[in-house]
N, C-alpha and C positions, 0 to 999 in steps of 0.2 A: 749897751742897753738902749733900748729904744724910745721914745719920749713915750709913746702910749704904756708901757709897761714902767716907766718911771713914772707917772701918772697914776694907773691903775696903782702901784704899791704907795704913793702918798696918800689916794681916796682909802685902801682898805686901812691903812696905820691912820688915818682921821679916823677913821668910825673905829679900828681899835681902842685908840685914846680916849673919844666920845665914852664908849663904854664903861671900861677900867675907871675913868676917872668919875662916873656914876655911879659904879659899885664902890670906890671907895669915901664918896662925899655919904654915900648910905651907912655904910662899915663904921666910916669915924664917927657920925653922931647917929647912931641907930636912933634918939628918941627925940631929935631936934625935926619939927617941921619944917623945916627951910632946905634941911640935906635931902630930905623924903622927898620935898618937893621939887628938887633940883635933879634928882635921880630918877624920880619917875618921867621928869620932863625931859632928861636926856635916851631914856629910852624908848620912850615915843618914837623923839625926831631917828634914832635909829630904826626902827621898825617901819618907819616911814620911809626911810634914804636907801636900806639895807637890798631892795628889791633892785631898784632902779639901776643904781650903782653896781649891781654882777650883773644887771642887762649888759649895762655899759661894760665891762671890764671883759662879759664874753663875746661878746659879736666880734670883733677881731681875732681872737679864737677861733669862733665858727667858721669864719670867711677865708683864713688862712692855714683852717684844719690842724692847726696847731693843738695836740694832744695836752704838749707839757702844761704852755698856757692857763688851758681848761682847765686842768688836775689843781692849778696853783689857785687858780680861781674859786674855784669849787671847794678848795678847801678852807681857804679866806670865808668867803661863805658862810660856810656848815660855822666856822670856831663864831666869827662876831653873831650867826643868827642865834647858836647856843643862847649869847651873853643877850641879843635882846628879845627872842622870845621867851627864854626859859631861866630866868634870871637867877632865880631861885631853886632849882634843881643843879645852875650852875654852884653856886656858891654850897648848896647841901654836898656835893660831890668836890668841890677843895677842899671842905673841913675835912672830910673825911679821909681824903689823901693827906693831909698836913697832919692827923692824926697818927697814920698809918708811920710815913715818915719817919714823925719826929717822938711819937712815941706816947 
């Protein structure tokens, strides 16, 4: 594996983390201001970082026409931009599978 795609998968698992770990400081104290605050604030910095970061992660993709790449990328993407543009349409659609599931 090559250092840019070992790279690229440490930057997309940060902003994974980043996320998850603001949906869940949200989750545990839904009525504490400090979790609200710490949640919104990490999703900021993701809505902030999220662009930049699949520039970077496709332009050697593009340069090297590498399909697979792109698709990996593009799908990294699409899941972290769910968690930081739509935060709340994410989480209305886990309850709902965790419903569906578990019953």
């Amino acid at each position: 594996m090559s250092i840019r795609r070992r790279l690229a998968i440490g930057i997309a698992a940060s902003l994974a983390a980043l996320l998850l770990s603001a949906s869940a400081a949200s989750a545990a104290l839904p009525s504490a201001d400090v979790a609200g605050n710490l949640a919104e604030q990490l999703l900021d910095w993701a809505k902030l970082v999220i662009i930049p970061t699949a520039a970077i992660m496709a332009l050697p993709a593009l340069f090297r026409r590498d399909v697979g790449h792109a698709l990996i990328t593009l799908v990294i993407v699409l899941i972290v931009g769910m968690f930081a543009f739509d935060s709340h349409g994410v989480q209305s659609l886990v309850e709902e599978v965790a419903k569906k599931v578990l019953g």
